[in-house]
N, C-alpha and C positions, 0 to 999 in steps of 0.2 A: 618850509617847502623849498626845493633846492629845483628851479628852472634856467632850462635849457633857451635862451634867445635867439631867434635864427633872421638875421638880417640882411639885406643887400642896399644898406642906406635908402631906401624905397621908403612915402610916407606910408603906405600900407602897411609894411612890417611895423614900423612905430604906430601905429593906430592899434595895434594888440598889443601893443606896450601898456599904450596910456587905456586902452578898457579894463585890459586884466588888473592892471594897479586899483581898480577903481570894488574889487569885487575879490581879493586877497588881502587877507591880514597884513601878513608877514611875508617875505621869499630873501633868500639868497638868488642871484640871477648872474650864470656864467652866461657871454655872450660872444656868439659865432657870426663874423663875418666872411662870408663866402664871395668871390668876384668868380662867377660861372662861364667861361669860354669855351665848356665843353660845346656848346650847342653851333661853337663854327665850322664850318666845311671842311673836310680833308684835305681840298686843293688851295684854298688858303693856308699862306706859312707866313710865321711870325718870326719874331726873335723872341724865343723861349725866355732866356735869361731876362733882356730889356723888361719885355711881356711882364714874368711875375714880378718883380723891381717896381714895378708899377702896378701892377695889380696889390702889393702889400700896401706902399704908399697910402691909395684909394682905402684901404681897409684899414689902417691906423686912423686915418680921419672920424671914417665913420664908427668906428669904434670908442674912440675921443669922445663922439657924439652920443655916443648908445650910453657910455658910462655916467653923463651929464644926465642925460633922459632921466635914468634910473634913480640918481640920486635925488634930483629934483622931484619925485613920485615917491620919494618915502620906502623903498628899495634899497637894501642893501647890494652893491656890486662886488663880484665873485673874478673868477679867472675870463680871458680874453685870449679869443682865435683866432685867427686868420687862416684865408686856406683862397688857394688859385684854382677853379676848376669844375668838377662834379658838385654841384649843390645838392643834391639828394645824397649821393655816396659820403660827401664831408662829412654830413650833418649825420645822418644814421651811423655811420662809425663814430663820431664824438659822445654820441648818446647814449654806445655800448660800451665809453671806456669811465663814466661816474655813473655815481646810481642817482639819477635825474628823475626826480618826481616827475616832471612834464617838461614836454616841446612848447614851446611858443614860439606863433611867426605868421603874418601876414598872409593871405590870397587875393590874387587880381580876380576872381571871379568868372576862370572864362565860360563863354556861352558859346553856344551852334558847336560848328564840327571842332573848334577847340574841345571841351568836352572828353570827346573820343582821342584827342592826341597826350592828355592826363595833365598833370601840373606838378609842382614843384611838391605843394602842402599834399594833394591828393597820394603819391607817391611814397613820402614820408607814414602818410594815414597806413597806408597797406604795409608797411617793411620794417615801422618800429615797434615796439615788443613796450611801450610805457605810453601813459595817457598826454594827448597830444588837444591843443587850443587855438585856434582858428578864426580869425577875425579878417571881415574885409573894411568897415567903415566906423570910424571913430562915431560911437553911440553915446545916448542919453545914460547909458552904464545903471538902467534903472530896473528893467523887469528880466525875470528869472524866470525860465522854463525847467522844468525838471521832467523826464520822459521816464516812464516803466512800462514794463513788459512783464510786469509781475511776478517774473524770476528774483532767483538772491543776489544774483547778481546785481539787479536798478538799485534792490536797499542798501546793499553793500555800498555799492561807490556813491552815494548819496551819504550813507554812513561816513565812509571815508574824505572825502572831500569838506563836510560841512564845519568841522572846527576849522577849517583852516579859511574860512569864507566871511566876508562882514556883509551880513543879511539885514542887520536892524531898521536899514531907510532904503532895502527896496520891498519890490513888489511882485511876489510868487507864485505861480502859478502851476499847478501839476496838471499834468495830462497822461491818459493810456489811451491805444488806438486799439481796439477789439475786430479783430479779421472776419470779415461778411461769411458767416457760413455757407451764402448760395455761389461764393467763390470758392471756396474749399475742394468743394466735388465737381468732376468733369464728367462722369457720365451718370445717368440715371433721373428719377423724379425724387423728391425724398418727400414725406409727409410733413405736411404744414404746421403741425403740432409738435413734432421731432426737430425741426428749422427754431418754432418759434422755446423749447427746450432748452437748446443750445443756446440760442441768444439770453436767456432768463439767467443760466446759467454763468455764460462770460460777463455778464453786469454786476452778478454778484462778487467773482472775481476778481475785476476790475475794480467795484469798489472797497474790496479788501485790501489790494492792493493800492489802492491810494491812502487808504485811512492807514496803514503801518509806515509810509512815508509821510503825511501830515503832523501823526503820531510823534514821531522821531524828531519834526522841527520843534513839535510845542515843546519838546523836553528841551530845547535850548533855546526855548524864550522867544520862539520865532512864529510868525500871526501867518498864516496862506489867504491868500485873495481870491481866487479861485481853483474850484479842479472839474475835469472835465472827462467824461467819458465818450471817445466817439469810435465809431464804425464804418470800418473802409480799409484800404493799402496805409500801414503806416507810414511811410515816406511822405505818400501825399498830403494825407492830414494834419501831420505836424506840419511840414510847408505850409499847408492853409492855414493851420490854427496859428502858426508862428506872424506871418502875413497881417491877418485879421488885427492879433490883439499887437503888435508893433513889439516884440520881443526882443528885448537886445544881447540873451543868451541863452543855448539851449544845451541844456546837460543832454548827455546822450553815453549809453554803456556800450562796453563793445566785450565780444566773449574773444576777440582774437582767433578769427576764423583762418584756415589756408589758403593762401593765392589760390586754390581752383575752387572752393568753395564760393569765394568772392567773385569768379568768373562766373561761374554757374547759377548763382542764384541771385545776384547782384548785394548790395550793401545800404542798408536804409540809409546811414552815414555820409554815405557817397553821396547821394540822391539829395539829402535836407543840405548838406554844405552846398549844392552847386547850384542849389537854388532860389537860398535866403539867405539876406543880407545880413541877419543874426550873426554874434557870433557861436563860434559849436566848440563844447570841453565835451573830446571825446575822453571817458575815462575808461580806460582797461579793468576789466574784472582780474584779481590776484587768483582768484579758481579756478 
């Protein structure tokens, strides 16, 4: 696995250091030091040259540092970046010039009206085109979420990801969230028998849909603790389910929808990251 490290010497960014180490085989790991000063006023003026001179400095150290990390975790370290400036634009252009299995890289987590002003990780989530890993707090690195929607897509990137995972001493959990049929329809009464139909039916699919990802681990030796079928907004549920059982990562598929898509209809993604302290491997479907 050839990952992408995106840091600003912050212990955050290292706290998805040392979890992802904890839950990968193997990685080669190039690592991107960004010093971001886009975010200063227009009427503030610097000395450009002094400025970056010192902003590399700052990012040789921390780099220094990221390289030590890595080795010290059983990590193979790879090429090394620096960059003065746009911390989303650095990183999504370095990402499009190797072929980067994944982004790794820290989130402060913001909450209230931050939220609506986006974030660093969030941003990257929307504008890169490869599965991205998301951590805010150095965890017990022990329990595993795996999420379906009982598309080919959830089996895929569960297919794809699992040789490259050491599952043996944790603890797995699957979940599907099945959408309230009485949220479905906005106008009309529907028949109580046709409602409870529908729901007989999404249980069965649900449960097929877990039983071919369970399927898939026992064929590599791997035991499931529990699986769960619930009923509601998926965002929420996994938030609650994630909450509940103290999850410390949640797989999560993404079909790579368009920025107005994601305007319009919002992002379950979006929603379980800004909410739970978990970490989130979103992985990209390749279809």
């Amino acid at each position: 696995m050839k990952i992408l490290f995106c840091t600003d010497g912050s212990k955050i960014s290292f706290n998805a250091l040392h979890n992802i180490s904890a839950w990968i085989k193997e990685a080669e790991i190039d690592t991107i030091c960004v010093i971001d000063w886009s975010f200063l006023p227009e009427e503030v003026t610097i000395d450009e040259k002094n400025f970056t001179y010192s902003c590399a400095n700052v990012a040789d150290t921390i780099l220094d540092y990221a390289e030590e990390e890595i080795k010290n975790l059983g990590l193979k370290t790879g090429n090394r970046m620096k960059s003065c400036g746009s911390a989303i634009d650095s990183i999504i252009e370095q990402s499009e010039l190797e072929n980067y299995d994944l982004i790794l890289m820290g989130s402060h987590g913001k909450k209230g009206i931050q939220k609506w002003l986006g974030s660093v990780s969030q941003e990257i989530i929307n504008n890169s085109k490869i599965s991205d890993y998301i951590a805010k707090e150095e965890n017990k690195k022990k329990k595993l979420l795996l999420t379906t929607d009982g598309t080919k897509c959830s089996l895929e990137i569960i297919s794809e990801i699992l040789p490259e995972m050491k599952l043996e001493d944790k603890e797995i959990y699957i979940c599907m969230v099945n959408e309230d049929p009485n949220l479905l329809f906005l106008d009309g009464t529907l028949d109580t028998n046709w409602l409870l139909e529908i729901q007989k039916q999404q249980q069965i699919y649900a449960a097929s849909a877990i039983k071919d990802i369970q399927t898939l681990l026992e064929k590599h030796g791997i035991n499931v603790n529990e699986t769960t079928i619930l009923t509601g907004i998926p965002a929420q549920k996994i938030i609650d389910y994630a909450r509940t059982n103290e999850i410390d990562l949640i797989v999560l598929g993404s079909k790579n929808k368009s920025k107005l898509d994601r305007f319009l209809t919002g992002s379950v993604s979006k929603r379980v990251l800004e909410n739970v302290v978990s970490d989130i491997w979103l992985v990209r479907c390749k279809n």
